[in-house]
C-alpha positions as CSV (number, residue, x, y, z in Angstrom):
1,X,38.2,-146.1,-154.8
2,X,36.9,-150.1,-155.0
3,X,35.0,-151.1,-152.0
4,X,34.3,-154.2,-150.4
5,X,31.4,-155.4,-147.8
6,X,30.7,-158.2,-146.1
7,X,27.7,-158.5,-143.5
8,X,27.4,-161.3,-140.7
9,X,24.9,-161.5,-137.9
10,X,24.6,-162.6,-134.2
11,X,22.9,-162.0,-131.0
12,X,24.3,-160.3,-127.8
13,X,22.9,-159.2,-125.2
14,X,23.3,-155.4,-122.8
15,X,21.4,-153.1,-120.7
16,X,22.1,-149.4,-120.9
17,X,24.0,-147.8,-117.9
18,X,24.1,-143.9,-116.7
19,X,20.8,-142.6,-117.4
20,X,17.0,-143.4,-117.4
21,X,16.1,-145.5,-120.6
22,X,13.2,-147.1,-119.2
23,X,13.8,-150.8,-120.4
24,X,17.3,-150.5,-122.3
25,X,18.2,-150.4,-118.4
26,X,17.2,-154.3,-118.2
27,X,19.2,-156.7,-119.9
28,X,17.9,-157.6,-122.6
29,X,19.3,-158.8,-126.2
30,X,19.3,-157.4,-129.8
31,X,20.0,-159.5,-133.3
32,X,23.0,-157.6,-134.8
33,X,23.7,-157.3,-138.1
34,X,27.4,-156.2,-138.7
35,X,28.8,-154.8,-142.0
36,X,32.6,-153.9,-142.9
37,X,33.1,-152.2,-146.1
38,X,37.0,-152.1,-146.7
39,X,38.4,-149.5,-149.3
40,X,41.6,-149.2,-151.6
41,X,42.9,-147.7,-154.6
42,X,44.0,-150.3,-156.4
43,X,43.2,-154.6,-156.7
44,X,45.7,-156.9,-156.8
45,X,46.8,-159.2,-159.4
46,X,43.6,-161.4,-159.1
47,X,41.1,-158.8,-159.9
48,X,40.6,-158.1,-155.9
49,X,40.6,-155.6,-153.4
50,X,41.2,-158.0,-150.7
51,X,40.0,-162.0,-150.2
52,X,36.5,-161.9,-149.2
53,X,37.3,-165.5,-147.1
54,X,40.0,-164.1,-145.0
55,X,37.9,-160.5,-144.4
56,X,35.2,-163.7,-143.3
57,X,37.4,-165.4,-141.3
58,X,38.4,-162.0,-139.2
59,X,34.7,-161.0,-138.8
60,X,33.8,-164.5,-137.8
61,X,36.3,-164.6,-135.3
62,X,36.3,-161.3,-133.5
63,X,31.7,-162.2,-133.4
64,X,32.4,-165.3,-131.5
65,X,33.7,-163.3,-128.8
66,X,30.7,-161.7,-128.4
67,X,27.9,-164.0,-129.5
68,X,25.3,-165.2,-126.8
69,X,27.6,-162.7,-124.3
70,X,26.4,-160.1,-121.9
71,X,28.6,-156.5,-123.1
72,X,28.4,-155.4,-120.2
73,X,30.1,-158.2,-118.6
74,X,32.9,-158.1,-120.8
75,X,36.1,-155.7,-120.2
76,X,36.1,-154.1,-123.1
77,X,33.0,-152.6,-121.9
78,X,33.9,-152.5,-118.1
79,X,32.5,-149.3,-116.4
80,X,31.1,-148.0,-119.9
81,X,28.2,-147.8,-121.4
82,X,27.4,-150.7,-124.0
83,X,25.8,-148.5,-126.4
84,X,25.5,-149.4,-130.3
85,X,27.9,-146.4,-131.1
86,X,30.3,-147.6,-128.7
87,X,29.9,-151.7,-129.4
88,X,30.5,-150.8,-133.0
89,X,33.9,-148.8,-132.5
90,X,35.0,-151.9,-130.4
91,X,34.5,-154.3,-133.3
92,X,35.4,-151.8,-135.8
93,X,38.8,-151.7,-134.3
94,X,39.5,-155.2,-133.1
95,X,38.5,-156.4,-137.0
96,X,40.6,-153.8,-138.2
97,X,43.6,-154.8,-136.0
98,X,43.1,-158.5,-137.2
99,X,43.3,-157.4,-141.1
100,X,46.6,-157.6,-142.6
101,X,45.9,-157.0,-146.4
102,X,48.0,-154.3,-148.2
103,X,46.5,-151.5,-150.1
104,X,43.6,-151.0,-147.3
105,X,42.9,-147.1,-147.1
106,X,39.8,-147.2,-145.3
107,X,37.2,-149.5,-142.9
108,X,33.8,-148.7,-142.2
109,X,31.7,-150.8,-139.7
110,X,27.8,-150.7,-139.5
111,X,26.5,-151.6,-137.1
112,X,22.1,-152.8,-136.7
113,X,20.5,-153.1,-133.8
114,X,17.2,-153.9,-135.2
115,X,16.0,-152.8,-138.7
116,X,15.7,-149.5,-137.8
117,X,18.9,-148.6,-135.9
118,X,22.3,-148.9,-137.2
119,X,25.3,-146.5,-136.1
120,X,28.6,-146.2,-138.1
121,X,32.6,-146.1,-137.1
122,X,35.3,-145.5,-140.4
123,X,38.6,-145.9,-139.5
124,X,41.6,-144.7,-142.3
125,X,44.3,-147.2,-142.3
């Protein structure tokens, strides 16, 4: 299986609904770094798994949404909690939805929080 990653990062902002997390309740923002890994069986005539620019182009599009944005005010998020698990299905899906290469098994998002946190979504195609 070849693989493929690409990493961008932005700042959004949340607070944590539902339960008693002491300042995660108060908006407040985090400096995410985002990760797709895209994997296949085979590369195409050029030696590649898929064109790094357009896999760019995708991420950097589906980020703007979010960049310098409040989740929670967002309606992807409406009446959920904005957690890093659940922030990082969201992109996961809408990058994978905006990916149209052929021979794309699977897509794994990572998603960071801070140096320390990250949480995961993998998506077969």
């Amino acid at each position: 299986m070849f693989r493929v990653a690409v990493r961008r990062d932005f700042i959004a902002c949340h607070f944590l609904i539902g339960g008693e997390w002491g300042a995660e309740n108060k908006p407040h923002s985090h400096h995410y770094l985002l990760e797709l890994e895209l994997a296949g069986a085979s590369l195409d005539q050029h030696g590649y798994l898929t064109d790094i620019v357009e896999i760019e182009a995708a991420m950097d599009k589906q980020i703007s949404r979010y960049r310098e944005q409040t989740l929670n005010d967002m309606e992807e998020f409406s009446g959920l909690n904005p957690s890093l698990e659940r922030f990082c299905c969201i992109l996961g899906k809408r990058i994978s939805d905006s990916i149209h290469v052929q021979g794309i098994r699977k897509v794994t998002v990572r998603l960071w929080e801070n140096e320390n946190a990250w949480a995961s979504f993998e998506m077969e195609r």
